[in-house]
BAGU-766354 format. One record per atom (N, C-alpha, C, O): residue number from 1; residue in one letter; atom name; x, y, z. Coordinates in pm, 1 decimal. Example, Ala and Ser with C-alpha at 12.3 -4.5 7.8 and 13.67 -1.06 7.14 Angstrom:
BEGIN
1/A/N/1319.0/-569.0/780.0 .
1/A/CA/1230.0/-450.0/780.0 .
1/A/C/1320.0/-330.0/780.0 .
1/A/O/1423.6/-331.9/846.5 .
2/S/N/1285.0/-225.0/708.0 .
2/S/CA/1367.0/-106.0/714.0 .
2/S/C/1290.0/3.0/787.0 .
2/S/O/1340.9/113.8/803.9 .
//
This chain:
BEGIN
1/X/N/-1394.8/-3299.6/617.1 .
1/X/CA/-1469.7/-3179.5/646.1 .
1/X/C/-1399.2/-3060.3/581.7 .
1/X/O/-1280.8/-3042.4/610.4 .
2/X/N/-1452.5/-2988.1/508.6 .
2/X/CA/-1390.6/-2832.2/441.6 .
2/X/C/-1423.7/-2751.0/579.9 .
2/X/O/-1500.2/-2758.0/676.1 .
3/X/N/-1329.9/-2678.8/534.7 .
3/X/CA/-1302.0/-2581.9/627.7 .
3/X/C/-1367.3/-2424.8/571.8 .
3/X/O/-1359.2/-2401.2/451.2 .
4/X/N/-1418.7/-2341.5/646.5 .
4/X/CA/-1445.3/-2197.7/555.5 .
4/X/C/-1355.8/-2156.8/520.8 .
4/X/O/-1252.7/-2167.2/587.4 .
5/X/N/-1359.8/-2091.3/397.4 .
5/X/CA/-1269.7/-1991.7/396.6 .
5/X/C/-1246.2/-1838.5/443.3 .
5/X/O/-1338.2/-1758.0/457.7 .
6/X/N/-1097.2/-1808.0/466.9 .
6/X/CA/-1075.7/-1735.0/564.4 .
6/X/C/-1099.8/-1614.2/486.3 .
6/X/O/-1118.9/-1614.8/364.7 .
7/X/N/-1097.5/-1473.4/586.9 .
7/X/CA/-1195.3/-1357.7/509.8 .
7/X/C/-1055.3/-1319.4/458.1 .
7/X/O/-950.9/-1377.6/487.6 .
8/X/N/-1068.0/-1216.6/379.1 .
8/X/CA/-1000.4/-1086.1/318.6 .
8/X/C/-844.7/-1074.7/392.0 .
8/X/O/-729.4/-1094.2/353.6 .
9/X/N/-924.7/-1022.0/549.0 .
9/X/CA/-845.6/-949.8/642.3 .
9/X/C/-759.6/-1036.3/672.5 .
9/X/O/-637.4/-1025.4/682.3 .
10/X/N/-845.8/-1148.0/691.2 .
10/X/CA/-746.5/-1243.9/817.8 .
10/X/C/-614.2/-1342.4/709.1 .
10/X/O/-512.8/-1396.7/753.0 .
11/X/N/-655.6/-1338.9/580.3 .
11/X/CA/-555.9/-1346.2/456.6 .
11/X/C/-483.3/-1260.7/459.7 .
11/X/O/-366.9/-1298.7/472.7 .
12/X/N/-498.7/-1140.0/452.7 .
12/X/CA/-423.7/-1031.3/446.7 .
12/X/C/-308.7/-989.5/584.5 .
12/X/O/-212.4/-913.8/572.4 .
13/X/N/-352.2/-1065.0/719.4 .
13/X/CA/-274.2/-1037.2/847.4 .
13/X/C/-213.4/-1142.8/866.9 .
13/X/O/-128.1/-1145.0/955.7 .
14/X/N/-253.6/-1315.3/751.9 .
14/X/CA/-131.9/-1417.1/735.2 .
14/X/C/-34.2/-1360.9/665.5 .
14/X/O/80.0/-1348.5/709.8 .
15/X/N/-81.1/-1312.4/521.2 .
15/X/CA/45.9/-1284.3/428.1 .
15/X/C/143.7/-1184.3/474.1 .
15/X/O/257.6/-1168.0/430.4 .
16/X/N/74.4/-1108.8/583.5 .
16/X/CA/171.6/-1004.8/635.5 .
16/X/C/265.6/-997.3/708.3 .
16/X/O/354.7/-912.6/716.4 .
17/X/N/239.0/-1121.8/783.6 .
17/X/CA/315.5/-1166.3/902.6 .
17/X/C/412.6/-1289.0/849.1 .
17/X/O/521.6/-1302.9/904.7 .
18/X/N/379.4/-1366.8/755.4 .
18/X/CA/426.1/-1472.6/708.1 .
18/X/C/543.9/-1394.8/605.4 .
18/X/O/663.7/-1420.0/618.2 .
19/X/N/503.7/-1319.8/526.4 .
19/X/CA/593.7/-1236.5/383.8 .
19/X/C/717.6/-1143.5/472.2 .
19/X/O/835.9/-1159.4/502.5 .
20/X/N/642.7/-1069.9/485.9 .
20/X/CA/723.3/-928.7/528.5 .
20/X/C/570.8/-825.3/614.9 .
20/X/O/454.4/-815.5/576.2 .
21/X/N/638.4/-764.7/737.6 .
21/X/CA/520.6/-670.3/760.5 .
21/X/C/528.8/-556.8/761.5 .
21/X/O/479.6/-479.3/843.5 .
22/X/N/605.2/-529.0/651.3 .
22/X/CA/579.3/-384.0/575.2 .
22/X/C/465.7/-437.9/454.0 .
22/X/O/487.2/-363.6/358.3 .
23/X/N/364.2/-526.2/420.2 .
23/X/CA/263.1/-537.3/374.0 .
23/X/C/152.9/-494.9/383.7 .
23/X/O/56.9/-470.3/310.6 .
24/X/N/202.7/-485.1/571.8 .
24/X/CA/74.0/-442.8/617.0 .
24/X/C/72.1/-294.9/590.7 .
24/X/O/-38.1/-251.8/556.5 .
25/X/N/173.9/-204.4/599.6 .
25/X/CA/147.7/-59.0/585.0 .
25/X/C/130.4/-19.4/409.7 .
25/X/O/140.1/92.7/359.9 .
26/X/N/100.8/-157.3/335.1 .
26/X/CA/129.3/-148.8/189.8 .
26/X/C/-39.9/-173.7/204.8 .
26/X/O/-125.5/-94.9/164.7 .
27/X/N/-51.3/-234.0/236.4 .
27/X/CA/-211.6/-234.6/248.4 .
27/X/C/-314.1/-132.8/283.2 .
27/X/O/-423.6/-97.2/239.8 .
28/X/N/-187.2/-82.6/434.5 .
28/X/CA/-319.2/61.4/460.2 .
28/X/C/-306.9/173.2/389.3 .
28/X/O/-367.8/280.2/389.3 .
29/X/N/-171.3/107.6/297.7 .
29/X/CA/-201.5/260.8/231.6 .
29/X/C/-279.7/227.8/107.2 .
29/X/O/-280.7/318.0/23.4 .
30/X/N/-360.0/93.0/70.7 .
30/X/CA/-407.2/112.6/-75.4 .
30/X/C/-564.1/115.0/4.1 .
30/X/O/-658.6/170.8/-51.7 .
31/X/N/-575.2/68.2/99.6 .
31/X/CA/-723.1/104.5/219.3 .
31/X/C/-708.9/245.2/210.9 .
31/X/O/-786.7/280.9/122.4 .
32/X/N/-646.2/349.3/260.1 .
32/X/CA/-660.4/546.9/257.0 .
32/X/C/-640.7/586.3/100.6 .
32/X/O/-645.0/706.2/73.1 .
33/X/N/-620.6/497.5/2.8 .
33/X/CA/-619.1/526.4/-175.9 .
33/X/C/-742.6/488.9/-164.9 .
33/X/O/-817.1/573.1/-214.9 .
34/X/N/-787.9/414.9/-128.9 .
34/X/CA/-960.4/363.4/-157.9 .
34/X/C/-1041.7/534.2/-70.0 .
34/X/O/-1086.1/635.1/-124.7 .
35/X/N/-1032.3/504.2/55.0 .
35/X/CA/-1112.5/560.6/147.8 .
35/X/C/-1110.1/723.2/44.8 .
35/X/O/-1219.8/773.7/20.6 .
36/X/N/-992.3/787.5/-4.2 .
36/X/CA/-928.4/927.7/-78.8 .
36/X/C/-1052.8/966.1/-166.0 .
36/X/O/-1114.6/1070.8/-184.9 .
37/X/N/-1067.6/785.7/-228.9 .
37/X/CA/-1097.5/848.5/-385.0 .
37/X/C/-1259.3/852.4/-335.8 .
37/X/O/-1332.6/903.8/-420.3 .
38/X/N/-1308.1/818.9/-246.8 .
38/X/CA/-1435.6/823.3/-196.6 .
38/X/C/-1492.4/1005.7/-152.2 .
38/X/O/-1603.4/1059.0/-153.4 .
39/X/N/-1355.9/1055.3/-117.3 .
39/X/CA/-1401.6/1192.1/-87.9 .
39/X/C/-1466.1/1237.8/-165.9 .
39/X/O/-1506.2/1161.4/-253.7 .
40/X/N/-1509.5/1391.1/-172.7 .
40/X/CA/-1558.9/1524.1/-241.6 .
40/X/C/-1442.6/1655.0/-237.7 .
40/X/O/-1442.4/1736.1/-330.4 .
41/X/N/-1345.5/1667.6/-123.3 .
41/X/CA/-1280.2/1794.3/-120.0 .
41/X/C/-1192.8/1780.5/-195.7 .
41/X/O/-1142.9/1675.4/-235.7 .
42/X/N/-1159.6/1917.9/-229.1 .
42/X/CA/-1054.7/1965.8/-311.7 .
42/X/C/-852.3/1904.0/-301.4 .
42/X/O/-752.3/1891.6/-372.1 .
43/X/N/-890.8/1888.8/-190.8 .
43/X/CA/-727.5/1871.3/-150.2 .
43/X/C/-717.1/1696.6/-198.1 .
43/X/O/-602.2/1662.0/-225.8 .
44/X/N/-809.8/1601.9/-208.1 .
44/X/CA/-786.7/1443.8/-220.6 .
44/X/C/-702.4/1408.3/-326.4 .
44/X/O/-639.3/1302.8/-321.3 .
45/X/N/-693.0/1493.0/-432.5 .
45/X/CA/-595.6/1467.4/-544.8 .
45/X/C/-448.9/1450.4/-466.6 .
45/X/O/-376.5/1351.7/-479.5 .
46/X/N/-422.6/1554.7/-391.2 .
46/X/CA/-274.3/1563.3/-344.7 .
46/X/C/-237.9/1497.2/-252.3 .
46/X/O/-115.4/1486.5/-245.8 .
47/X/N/-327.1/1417.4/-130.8 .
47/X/CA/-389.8/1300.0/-97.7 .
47/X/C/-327.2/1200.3/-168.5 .
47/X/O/-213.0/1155.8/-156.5 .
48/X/N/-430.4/1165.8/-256.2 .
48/X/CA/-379.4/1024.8/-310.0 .
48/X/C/-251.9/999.8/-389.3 .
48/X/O/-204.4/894.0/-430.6 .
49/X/N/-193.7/1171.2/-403.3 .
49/X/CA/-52.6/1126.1/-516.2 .
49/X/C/47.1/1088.1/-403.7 .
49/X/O/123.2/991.6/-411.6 .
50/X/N/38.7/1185.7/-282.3 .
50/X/CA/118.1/1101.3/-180.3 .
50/X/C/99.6/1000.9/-118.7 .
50/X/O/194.1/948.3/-59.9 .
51/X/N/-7.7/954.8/-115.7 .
51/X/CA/-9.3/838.4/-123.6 .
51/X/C/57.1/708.5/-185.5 .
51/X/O/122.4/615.4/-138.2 .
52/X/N/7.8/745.7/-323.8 .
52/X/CA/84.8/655.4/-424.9 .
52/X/C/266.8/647.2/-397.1 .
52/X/O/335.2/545.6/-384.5 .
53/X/N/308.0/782.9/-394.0 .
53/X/CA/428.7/793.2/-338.9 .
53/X/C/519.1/738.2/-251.7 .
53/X/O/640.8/719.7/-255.1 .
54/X/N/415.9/712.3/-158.5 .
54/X/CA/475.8/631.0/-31.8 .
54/X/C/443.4/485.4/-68.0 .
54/X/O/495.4/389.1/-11.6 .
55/X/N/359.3/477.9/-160.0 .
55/X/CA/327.8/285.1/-181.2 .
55/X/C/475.1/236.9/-241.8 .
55/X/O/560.5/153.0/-212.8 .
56/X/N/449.8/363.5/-367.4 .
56/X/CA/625.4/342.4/-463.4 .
56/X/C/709.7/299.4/-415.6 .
56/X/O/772.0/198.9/-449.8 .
57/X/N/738.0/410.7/-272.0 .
57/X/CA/880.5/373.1/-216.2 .
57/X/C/918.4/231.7/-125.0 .
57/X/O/1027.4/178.6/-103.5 .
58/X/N/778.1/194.5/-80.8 .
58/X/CA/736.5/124.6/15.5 .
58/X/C/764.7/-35.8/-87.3 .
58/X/O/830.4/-125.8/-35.1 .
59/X/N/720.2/-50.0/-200.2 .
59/X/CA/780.1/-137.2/-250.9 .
59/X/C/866.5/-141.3/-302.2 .
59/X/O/932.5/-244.3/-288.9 .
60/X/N/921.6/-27.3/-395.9 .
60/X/CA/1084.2/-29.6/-406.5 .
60/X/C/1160.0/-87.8/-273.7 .
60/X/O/1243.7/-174.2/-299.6 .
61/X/N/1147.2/-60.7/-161.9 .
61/X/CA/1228.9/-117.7/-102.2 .
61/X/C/1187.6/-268.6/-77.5 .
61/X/O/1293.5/-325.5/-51.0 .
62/X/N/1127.6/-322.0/-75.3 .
62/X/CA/1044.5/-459.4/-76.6 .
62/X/C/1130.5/-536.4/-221.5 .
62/X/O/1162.3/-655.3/-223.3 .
63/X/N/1145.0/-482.2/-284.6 .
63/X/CA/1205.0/-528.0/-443.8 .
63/X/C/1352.0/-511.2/-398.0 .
63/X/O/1441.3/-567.4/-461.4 .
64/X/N/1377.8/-438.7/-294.4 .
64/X/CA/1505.7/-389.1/-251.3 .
64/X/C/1583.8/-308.9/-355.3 .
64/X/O/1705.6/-304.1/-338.4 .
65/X/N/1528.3/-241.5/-466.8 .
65/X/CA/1551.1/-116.2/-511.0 .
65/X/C/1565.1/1.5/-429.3 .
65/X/O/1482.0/26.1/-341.8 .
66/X/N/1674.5/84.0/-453.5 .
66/X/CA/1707.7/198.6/-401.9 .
66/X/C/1599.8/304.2/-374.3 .
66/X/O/1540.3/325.5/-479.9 .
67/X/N/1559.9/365.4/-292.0 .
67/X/CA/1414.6/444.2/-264.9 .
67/X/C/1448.3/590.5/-219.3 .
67/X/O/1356.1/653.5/-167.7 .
68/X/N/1552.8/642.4/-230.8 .
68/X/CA/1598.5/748.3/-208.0 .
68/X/C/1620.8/858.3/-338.6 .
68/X/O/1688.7/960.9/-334.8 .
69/X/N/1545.9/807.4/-450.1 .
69/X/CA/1542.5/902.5/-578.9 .
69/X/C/1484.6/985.9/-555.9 .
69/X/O/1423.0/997.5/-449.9 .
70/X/N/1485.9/1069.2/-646.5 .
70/X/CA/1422.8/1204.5/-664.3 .
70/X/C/1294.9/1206.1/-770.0 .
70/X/O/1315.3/1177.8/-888.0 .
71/X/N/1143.3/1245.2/-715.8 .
71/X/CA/1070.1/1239.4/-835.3 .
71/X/C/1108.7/1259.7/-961.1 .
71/X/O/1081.4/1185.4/-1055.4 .
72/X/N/1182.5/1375.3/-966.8 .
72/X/CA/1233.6/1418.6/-1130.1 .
72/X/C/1339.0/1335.3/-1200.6 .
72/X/O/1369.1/1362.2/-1316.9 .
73/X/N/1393.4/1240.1/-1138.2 .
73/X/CA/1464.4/1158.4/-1185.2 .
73/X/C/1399.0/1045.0/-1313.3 .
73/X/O/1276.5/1032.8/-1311.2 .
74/X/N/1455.3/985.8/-1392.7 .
74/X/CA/1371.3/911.7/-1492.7 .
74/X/C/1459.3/781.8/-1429.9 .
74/X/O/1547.1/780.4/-1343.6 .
75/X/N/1407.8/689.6/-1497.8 .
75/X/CA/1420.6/554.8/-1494.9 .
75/X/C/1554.4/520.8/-1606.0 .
75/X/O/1590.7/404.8/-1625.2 .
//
């Protein structure tokens, strides 16, 4: 007998719990990058760059790269 396959979410609340569950806040933040770019107001640009910001750091540390740089810093 096949089994269904499991949705989106309920993939997404194995890998989170199974990996690491800082996935899960890696997730809601690319869910409020989605929900951002859906707006109309003026402010969503600055929105989604902090956003992105916090994904950055959020996997730098996941990579276990140092996350305490400074934007202006280069690579």
């Amino acid at each position: 007998m096949i089994e269904p396959r499991p949705s989106a979410a309920s993939w997404r609340a194995h890998v989170d719990t199974a990996i690491d569950p800082r996935f899960e806040r890696a997730f809601a933040i690319l869910d409020a990058v989605h929900a951002e770019r859906q707006r109309t107001d003026e402010r969503r640009v600055s929105r989604i760059l902090a956003l992105r910001g916090e994904l950055a750091q959020l996997l730098a540390a996941l990579d276990g790269r140092p996350t305490d740089r400074s934007p202006r810093e280069t690579s």
